[in-house]
C-alpha positions in Angstrom: 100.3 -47.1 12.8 100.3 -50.7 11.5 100.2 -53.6 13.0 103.6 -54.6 11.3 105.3 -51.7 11.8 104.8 -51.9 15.5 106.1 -55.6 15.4 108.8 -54.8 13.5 109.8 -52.1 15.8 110.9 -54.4 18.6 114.0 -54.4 20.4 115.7 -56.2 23.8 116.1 -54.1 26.9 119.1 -55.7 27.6 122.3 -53.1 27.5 126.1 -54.1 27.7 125.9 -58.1 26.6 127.4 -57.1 23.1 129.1 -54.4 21.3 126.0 -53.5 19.4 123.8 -53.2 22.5 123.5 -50.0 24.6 126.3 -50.0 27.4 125.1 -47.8 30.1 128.6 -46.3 31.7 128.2 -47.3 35.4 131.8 -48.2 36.8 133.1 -51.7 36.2 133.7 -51.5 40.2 130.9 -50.9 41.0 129.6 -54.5 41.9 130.7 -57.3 42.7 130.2 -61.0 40.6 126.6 -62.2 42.1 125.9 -59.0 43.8 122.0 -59.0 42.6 121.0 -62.0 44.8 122.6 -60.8 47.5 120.8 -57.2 47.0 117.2 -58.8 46.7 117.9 -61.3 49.5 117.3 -64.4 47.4 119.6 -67.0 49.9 116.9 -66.0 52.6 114.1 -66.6 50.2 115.4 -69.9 48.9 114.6 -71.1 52.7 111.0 -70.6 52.1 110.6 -70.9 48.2 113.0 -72.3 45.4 110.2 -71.7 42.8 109.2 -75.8 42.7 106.1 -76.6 39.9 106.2 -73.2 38.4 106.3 -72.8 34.6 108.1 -68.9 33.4 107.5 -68.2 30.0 110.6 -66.5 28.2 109.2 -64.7 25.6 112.4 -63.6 23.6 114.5 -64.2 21.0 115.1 -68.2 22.0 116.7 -70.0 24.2 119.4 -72.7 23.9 118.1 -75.7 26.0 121.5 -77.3 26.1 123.6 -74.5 27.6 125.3 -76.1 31.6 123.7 -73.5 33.2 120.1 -74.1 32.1 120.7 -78.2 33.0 117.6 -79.5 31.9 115.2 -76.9 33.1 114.3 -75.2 30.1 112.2 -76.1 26.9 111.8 -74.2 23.6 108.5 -74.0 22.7 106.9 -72.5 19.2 108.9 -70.1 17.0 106.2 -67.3 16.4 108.2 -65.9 13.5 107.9 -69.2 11.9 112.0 -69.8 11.4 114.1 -72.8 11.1 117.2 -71.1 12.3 117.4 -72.4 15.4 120.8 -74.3 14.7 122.8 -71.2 13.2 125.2 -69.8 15.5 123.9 -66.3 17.0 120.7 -68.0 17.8 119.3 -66.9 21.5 121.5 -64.6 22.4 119.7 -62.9 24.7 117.0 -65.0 25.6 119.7 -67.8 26.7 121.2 -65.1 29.1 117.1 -64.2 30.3 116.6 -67.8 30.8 119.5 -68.6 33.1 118.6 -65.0 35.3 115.4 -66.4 35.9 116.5 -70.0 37.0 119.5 -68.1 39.3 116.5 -66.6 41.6 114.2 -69.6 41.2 116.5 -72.6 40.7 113.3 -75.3 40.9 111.6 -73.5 38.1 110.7 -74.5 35.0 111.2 -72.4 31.6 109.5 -72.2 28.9 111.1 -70.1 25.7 108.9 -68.5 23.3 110.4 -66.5 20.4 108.8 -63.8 19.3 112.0 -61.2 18.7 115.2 -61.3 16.7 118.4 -60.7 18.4 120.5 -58.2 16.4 123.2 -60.4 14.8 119.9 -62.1 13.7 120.2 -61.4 9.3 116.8 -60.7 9.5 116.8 -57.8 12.1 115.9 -54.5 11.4 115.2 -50.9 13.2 111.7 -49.5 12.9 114.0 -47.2 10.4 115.3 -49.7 8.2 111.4 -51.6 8.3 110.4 -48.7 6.9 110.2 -48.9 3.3 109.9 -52.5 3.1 106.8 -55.0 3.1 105.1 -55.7 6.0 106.8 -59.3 8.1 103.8 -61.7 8.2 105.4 -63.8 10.1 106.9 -61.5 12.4 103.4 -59.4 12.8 101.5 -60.2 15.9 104.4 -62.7 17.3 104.7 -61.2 21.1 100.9 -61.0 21.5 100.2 -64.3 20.2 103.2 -65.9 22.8 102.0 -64.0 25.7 98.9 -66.2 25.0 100.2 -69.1 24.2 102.3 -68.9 27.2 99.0 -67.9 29.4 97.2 -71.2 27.4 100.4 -73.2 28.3 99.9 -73.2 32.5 102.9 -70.3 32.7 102.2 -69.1 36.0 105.1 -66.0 35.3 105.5 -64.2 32.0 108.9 -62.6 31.4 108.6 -59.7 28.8 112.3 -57.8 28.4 111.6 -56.4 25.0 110.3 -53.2 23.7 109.9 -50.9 21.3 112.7 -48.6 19.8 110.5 -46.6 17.7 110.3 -42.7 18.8 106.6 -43.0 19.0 104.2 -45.2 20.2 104.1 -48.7 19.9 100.5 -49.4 21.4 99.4 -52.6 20.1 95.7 -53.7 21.2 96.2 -57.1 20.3 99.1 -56.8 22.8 96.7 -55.3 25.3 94.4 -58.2 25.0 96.8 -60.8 25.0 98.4 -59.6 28.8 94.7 -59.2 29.9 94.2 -62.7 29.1 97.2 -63.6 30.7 96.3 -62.0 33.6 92.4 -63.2 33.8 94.1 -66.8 33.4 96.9 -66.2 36.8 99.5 -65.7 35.1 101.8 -62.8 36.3 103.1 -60.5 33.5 106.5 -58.8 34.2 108.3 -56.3 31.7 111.4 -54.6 31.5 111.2 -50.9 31.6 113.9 -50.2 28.6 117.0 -48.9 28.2 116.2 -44.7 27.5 116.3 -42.9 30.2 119.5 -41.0 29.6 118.5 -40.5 25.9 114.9 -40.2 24.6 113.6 -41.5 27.6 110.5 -43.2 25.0 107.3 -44.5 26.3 107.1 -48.4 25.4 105.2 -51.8 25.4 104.7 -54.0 26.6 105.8 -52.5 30.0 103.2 -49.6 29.3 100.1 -51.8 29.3 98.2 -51.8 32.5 98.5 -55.2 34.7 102.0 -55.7 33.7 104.9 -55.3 36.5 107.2 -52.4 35.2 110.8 -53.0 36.4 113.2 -50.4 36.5 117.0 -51.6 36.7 118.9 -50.5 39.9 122.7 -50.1 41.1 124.4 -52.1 43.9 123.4 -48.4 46.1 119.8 -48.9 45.4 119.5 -45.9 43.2 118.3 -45.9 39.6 121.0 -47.3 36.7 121.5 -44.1 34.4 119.9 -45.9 31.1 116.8 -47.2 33.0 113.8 -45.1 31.2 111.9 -43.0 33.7 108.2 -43.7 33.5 104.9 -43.4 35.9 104.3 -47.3 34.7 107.3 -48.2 36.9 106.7 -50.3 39.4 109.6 -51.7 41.3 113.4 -51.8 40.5 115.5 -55.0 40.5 119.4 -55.3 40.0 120.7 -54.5 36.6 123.9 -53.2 36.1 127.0 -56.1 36.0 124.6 -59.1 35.7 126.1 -62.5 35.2 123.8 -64.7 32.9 124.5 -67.7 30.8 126.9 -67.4 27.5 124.9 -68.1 25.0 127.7 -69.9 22.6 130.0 -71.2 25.6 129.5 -72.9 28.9 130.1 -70.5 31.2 128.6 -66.7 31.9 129.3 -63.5 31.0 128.7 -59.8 32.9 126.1 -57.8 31.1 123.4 -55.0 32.1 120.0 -53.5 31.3 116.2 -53.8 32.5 116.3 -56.8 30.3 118.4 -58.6 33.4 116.4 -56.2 35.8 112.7 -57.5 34.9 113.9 -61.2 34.2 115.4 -61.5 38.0 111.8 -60.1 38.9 110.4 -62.5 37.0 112.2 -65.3 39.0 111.1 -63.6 42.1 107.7 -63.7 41.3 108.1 -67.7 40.8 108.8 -68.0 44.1 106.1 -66.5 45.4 103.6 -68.3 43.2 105.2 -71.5 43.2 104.9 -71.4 47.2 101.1 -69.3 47.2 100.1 -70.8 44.3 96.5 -68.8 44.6 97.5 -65.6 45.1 96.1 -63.3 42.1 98.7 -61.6 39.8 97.5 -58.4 41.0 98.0 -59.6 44.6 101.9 -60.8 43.8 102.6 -57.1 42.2 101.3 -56.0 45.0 103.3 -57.8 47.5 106.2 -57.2 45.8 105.5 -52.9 45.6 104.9 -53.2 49.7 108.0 -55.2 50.7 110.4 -53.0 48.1 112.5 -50.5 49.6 110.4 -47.7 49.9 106.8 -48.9 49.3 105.3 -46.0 51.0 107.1 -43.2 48.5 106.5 -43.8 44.5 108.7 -42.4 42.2 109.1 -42.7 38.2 112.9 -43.9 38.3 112.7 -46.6 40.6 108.6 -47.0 41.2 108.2 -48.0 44.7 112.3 -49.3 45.1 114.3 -52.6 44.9 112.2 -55.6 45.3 113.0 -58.3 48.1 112.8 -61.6 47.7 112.4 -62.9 51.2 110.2 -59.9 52.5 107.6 -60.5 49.6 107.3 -64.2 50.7 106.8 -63.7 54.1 104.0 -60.9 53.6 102.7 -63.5 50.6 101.9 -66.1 54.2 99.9 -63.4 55.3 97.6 -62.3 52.4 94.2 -63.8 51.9 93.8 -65.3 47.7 91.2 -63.0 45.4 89.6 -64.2 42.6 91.3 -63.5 39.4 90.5 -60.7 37.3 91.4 -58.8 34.3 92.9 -54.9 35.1 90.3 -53.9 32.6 87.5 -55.6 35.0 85.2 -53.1 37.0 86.8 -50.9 39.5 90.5 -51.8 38.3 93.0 -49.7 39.5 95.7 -48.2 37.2 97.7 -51.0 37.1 97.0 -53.8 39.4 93.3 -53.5 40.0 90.8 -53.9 41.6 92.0 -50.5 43.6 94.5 -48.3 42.6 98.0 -48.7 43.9 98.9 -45.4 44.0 101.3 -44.7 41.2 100.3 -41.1 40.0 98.6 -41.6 36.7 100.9 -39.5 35.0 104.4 -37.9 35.7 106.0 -35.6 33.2 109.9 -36.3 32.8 112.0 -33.4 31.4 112.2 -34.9 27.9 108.8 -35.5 27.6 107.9 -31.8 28.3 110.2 -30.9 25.7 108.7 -33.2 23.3 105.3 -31.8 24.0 106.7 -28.1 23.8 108.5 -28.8 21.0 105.4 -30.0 19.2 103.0 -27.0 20.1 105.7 -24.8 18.8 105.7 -27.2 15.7 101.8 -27.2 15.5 101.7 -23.1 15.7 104.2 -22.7 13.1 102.6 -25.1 10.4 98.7 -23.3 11.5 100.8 -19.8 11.0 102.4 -21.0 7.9 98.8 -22.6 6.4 96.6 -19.3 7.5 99.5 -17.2 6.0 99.4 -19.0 2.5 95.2 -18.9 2.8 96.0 -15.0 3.0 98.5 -14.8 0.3 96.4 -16.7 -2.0 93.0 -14.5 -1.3 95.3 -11.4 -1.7 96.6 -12.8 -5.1 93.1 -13.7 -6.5 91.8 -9.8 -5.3 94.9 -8.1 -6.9 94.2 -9.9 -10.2 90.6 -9.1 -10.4 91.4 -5.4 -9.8 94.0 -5.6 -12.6 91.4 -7.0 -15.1 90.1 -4.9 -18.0 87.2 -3.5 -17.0 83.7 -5.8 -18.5 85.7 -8.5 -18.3 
């Protein structure tokens, strides 16, 4: 697969925010306005951390630096697809709303925007099926890898990824691979939304899918997972997502939306708290700390990883671990996602869809090896019948 065609196959992980984006059918009353601070306990955090001196790079589709509820915390920084559209009116749609989820769990925090997608009212937007049969995007081609390390070069100290892929195959980009595993060799902690297929194709994707990156599921005001949160092994924690109130991109105020897009950037904002107050904790040791103080760190499962993250218990366990060095997951001895050590999530976990994929392919792969042996027969059983039919001496 091309390097263009995986860029071009990005998506946002964010469900519900417009009638275009996936809506997920959990019950309008099921939460209340603001429930998702409340549920990670981020007014008992806020007396230990408010995320002071930290820098969280929002790499997404732009931000608008103006909106109320950003007030003066947020910059836009380079346009990796090279546009000069920043002024037309659908412009960062959805990073706007992932900008102001971060700065509602880490108020003190600084943001940093870095687009490297296209929201969908974007003109230039496309599916992996409609990028197709065009030309490959130069400018487009390599944009989330090259943020991720301009955000790493940049001091971000927190990397918010909720984007993905929405093409029905892999979308493993090396380039990506490299780029988070500088991030992570530099401190920076790299956080990812899960995606928004687990009650359809349930597809494996990246960014979350690279090793060292924090894989956040979205979760329900009951703790349980939100029916469109994908089901993966390279989950790692859960965070709020359903009924999410964020900033209005072309207004003032906020409006209610859902997906692990809101799920991983609240995460993000949670892990500026921690750093911002342990500023020498190792990436791997803030995944860590926020995996053991979730709410069930001792049981792993591929819906919710190890359960809803907690603001204040991760800070108060982060006052109690000693700082590592820094180190890349693909270092020596790295575990299967944090490293060094493995954290325990089983390497891999078959979900029901998945097995059907993979049966549905062997089936696939016998019929075409049946169908190519039988026309190897057919045509050896042709070329025999004709010599017998030819005039003898011929």
């Amino acid at each position: 697969m091309s390097r263009w065609y995986r860029t071009t196959a990005r998506t946002v992980a964010c469900a519900g925010v417009g009638a275009v984006l996936l809506t997920s059918g959990v019950p309008a009353q099921a939460a209340g306005r603001g429930w998702e601070l409340d549920a990670m306990s981020v007014s008992s955090a806020h007396a230990i951390s408010r995320g002071e001196g930290v820098t969280v790079a929002v790499v997404d589709s732009g931000i608008r630096t103006g909106h109320p509820l950003l007030d003066g915390r947020a910059i836009e920084g380079r346009d990796f697809l090279g546009e000069t559209d920043q002024k037309e009116s659908w412009y960062g749609r959805h990073g706007t709303i992932m900008a102001s989820n971060v700065l509602d769990v880490a108020p003190g925090a600084k943001v940093l925007g870095l687009r490297a997608i296209r929201d969908k009212e974007d003109p230039d937007y496309k599916t992996w099926e409609q990028a197709l049969g065009e030309p490959p995007d130069d400018k487009q081609a390599g944009a989330v890898a090259n943020a991720i390390r301009q955000a790493a070069d940049a001091g971000a100290r927190v990397i918010s990824l909720s984007l993905g892929s929405d093409a029905p195959f892999s979308a493993y980009d090396p380039d990506e691979m490299d780029a988070v595993q500088y991030a992570l060799a530099k401190g920076a902690v790299v956080v990812a939304s899960a995606g928004n297929e687990g009650d359809e194709d349930n597809q494996v994707s990246y960014p979350v899918g690279y090793p060292g990156v924090i894989g956040v599921a979205a979760s329900t005001p009951g703790g349980g997972r939100a029916p469109f949160s994908s089901v993966h092994s390279y989950v790692d924690v859960a965070a709020p997502g359903v009924q999410i109130w964020g900033a209005k991109f072309n207004g003032t105020g906020r409006v209610s939306g859902q997906g692990t897009s809101q799920a991983g950037a609240l995460t993000a904002g949670v892990a500026a708290l921690i750093v911002a107050r342990y500023p020498k904790l190792a990436p791997r040791q803030v995944a860590e700390i926020l995996r053991d103080t979730a709410s069930h760190p001792n049981r792993h499962d591929p819906s919710t990883g190890y359960g809803v993250i907690n603001a204040a218990k991760a800070l108060r366990a982060a006052a109690k671990v000693t700082p590592q060095p820094l180190a890349a997951v693909g270092a020596e001895r790295a575990g299967t996602h944090f490293g060094p050590g493995d954290d325990g999530t089983p390497r891999t976990t078959g979900q029901p869809l998945e097995v059907v994929y993979l049966v549905v392919a062997g089936v696939l792969t016998l019929v075409a090896l049946a169908m190519m042996v039988g026309g190897m027969l057919l045509v050896r059983s042709g070329r025999r019948a004709r010599r017998q039919m030819s005039p003898a001496g011929t």
